[in-house]
C-alpha positions as CSV (number, residue, x, y, z in Angstrom):
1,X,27.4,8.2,9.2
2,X,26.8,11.7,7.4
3,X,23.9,13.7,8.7
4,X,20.6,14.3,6.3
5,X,21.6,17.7,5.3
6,X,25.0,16.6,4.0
7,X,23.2,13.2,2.3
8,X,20.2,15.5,0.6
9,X,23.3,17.8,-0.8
10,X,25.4,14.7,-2.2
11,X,22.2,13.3,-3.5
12,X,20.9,16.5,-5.6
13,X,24.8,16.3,-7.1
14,X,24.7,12.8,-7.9
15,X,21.3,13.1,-9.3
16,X,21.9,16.0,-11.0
17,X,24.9,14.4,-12.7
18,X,23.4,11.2,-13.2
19,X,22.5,10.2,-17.1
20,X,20.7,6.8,-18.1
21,X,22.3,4.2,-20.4
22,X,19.4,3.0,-21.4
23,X,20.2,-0.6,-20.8
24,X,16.9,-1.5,-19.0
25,X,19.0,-3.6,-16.0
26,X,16.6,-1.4,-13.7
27,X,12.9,-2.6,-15.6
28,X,14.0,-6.1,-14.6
29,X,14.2,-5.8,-11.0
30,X,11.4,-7.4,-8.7
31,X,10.4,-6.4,-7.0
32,X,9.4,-2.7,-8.0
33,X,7.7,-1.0,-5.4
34,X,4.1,0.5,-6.7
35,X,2.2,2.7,-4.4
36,X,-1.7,3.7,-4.6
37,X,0.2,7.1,-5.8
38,X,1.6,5.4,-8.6
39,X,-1.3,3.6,-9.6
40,X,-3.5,6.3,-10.0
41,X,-1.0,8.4,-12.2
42,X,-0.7,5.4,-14.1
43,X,-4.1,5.1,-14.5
44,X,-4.8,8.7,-15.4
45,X,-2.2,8.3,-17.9
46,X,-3.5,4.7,-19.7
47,X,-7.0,6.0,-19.2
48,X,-7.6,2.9,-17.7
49,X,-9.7,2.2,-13.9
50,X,-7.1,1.9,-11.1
51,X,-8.5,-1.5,-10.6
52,X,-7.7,-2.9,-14.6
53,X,-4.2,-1.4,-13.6
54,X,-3.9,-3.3,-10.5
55,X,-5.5,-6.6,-12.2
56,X,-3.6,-6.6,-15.0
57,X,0.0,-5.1,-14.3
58,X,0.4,-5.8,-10.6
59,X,0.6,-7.7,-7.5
60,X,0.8,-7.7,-4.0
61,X,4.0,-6.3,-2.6
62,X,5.9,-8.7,-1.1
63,X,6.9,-6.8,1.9
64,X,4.9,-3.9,1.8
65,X,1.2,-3.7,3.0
66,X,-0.5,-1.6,0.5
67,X,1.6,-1.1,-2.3
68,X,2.1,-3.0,-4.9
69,X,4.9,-4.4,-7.5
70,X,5.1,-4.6,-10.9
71,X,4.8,-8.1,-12.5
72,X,8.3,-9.0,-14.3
73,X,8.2,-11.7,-16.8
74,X,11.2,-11.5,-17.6
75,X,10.9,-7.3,-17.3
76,X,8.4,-4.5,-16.5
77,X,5.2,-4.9,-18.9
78,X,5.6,-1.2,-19.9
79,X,9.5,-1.5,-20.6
80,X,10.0,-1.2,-24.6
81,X,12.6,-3.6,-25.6
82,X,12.8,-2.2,-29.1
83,X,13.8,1.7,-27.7
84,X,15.2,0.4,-24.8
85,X,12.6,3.0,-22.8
86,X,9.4,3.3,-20.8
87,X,5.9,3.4,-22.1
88,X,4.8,5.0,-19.6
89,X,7.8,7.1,-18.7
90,X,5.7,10.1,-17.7
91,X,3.6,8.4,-15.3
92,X,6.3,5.7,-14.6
93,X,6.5,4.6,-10.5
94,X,8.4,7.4,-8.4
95,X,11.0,3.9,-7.4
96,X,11.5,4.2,-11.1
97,X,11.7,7.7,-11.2
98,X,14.7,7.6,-8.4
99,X,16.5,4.7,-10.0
100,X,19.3,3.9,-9.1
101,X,19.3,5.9,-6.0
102,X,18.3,3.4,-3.8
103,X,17.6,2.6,0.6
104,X,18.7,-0.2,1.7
105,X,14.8,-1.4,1.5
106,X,15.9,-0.9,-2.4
107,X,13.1,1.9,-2.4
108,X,13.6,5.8,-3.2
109,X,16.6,7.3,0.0
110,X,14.3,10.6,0.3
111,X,12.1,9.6,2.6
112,X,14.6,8.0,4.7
113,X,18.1,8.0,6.5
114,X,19.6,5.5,5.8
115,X,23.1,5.6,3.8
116,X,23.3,6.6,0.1
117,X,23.1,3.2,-2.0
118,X,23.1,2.8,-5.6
119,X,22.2,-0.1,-7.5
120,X,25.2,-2.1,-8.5
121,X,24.1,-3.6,-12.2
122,X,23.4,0.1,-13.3
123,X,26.4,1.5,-15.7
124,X,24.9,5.1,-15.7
125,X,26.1,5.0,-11.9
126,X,29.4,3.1,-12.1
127,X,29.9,5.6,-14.3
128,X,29.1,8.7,-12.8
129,X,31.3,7.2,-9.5
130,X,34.2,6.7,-11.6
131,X,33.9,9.9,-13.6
132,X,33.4,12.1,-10.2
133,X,35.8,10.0,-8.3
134,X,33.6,9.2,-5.4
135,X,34.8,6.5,-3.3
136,X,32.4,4.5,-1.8
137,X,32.5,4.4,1.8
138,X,30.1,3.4,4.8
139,X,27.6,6.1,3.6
140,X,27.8,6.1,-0.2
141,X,28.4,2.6,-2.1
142,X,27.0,0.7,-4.9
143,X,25.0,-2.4,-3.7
């Protein structure tokens, strides 16, 4: 296993590299995990009550106690099919934010220790592997 240091310098140079396809595989994931954060620059953003943003874009987390996910049907209510983007890409959720850096809880690796993941479906990563030649090993593979 690599130690934290090592992981937070390999994960500034993946991120850093790291540029979005804009194929929307990650705005149809569920679940995306939505915390009381999230909501409330969400709701700043919409101009809306935390609550309305909760009632009408959200539900429980299914393994989280309070957070929440986005409701996919089939994608993320504020993914734009027609730009391929984010409506509310300046307030998006900090899960989105980190995409497709992921823990093996599929949440953002910062806060944690685990090994580097990356979501498998996303081309902007099997790209950036195969561009930068990383293997993927015990502590850095796609999912």
């Amino acid at each position: 296993m690599i130690s934290k240091e090592h992981r937070k310098v390999l994960l500034a140079k993946l991120q850093q590299r790291f540029e979005c396809e804009r194929c929307g595989n990650c705005c149809h994931l569920d679940p995306t995990t939505v915390t009381i954060k999230d909501v409330e620059k969400i709701s700043k953003f919409l101009n809306m009550p935390a609550l309305d943003v909760i009632a009408n874009y959200l539900k429980p987390h299914s393994q989280f106690l309070q957070q929440y996910s986005m409701r996919i049907n089939p994608s993320c209510h504020f993914y734009d099919i027609e730009s391929h983007g984010c409506r509310i890409y300046p307030a998006r959720p900090e899960v989105c934010a980190n995409f497709p850096f992921l823990s093996q809880y599929r949440r953002f690796i910062h806060q944690d220790n685990n090994p580097l993941r990356f979501y498998g479906d996303c081309p902007g990563i099997i790209k950036l592997l195969k561009v930068s030649n990383k293997k993927c090993s015990s502590s850095c593979y796609v999912e």
